[in-house]
C-alpha positions as CSV (number, residue, x, y, z in Angstrom):
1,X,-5.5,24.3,9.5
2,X,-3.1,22.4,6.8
3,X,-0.5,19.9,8.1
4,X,2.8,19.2,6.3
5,X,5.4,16.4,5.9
6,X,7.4,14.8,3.3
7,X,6.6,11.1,2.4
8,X,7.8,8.4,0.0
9,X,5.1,7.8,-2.1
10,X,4.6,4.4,-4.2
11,X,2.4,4.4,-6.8
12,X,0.7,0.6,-7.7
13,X,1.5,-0.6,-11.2
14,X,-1.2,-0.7,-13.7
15,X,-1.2,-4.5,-13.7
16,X,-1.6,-4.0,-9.5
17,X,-4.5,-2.0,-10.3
18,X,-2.6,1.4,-10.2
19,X,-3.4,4.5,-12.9
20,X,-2.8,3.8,-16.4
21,X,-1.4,7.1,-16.9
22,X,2.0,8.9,-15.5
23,X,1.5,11.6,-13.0
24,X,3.2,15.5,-13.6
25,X,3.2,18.2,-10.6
26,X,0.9,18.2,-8.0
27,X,-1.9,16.2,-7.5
28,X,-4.7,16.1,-5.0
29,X,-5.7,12.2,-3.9
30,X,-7.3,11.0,-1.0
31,X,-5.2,9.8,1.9
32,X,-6.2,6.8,4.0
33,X,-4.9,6.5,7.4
34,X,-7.4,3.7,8.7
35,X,-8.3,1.9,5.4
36,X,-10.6,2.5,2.8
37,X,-13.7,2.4,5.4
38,X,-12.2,4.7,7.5
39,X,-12.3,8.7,7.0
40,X,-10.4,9.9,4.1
41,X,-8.2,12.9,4.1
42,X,-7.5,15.1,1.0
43,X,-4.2,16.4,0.9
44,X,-2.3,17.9,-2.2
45,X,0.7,16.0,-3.2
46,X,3.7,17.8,-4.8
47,X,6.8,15.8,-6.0
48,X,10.4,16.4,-5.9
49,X,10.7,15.9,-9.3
50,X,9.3,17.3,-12.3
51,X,9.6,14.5,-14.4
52,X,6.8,12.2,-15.7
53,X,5.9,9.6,-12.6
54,X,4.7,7.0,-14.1
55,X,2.5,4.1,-12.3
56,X,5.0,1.9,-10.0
57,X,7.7,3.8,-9.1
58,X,8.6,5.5,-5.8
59,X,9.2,9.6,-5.4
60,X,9.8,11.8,-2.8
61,X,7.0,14.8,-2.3
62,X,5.9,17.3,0.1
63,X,2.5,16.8,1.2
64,X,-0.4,19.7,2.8
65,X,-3.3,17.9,3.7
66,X,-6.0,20.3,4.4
67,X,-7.6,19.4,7.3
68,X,-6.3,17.8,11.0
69,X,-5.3,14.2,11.3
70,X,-6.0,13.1,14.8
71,X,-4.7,11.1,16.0
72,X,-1.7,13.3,14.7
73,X,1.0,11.2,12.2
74,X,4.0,9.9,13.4
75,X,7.5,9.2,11.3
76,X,7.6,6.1,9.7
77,X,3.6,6.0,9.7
78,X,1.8,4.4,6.1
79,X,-0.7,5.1,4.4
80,X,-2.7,4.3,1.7
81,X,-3.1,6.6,-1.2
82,X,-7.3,6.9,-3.3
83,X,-8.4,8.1,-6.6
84,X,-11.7,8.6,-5.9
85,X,-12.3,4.6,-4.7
86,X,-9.4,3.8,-6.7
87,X,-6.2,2.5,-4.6
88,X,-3.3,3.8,-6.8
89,X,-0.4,4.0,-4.4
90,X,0.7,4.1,-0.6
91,X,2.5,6.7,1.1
92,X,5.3,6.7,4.2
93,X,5.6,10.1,6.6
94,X,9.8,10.6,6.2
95,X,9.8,14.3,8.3
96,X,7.2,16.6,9.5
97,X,7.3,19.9,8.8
């Protein structure tokens, strides 16, 4: 069962520790709901924008995790956003869908 909403995603800078490369289309990170120790959820991120995203900036995106949240996200909830065990970026839900 997928779950949808749109977020505003922040990636970190490089000098935060972010990617060193700019993002284009989708992408499929890890989401963090309780912190890096916690469980980590994959979802696959697809931006408004098809324009190079490069490492901290904001974008809107439409995001379908692939498996259940519980407990379920609420509006306004944060996240963080993983590369593998890489932090590149934090995420807020705007609407579910």
């Amino acid at each position: 069962m997928s779950f949808q909403l749109r977020a505003l995603l922040k990636l970190l800078s490089t000098e935060e520790g972010g990617r060193d490369t700019p993002l284009k289309g989708a992408f499929r990170p890890n989401h963090a709901f309780f912190g890096a120790a916690g469980p980590m959820h994959i979802g696959q991120v697809k931006p408004d924008s098809e324009d190079l995203i490069v490492p901290g900036t904001e974008f809107m995106c439409h995001v379908d995790f692939l498996t259940a949240i519980d407990p379920p996200i609420a509006l306004g909830a944060t996240w963080e956003i993983y590369e593998g065990r890489r932090l590149i970026g934090s995420a807020r839900a705007i609407s579910l869908l």
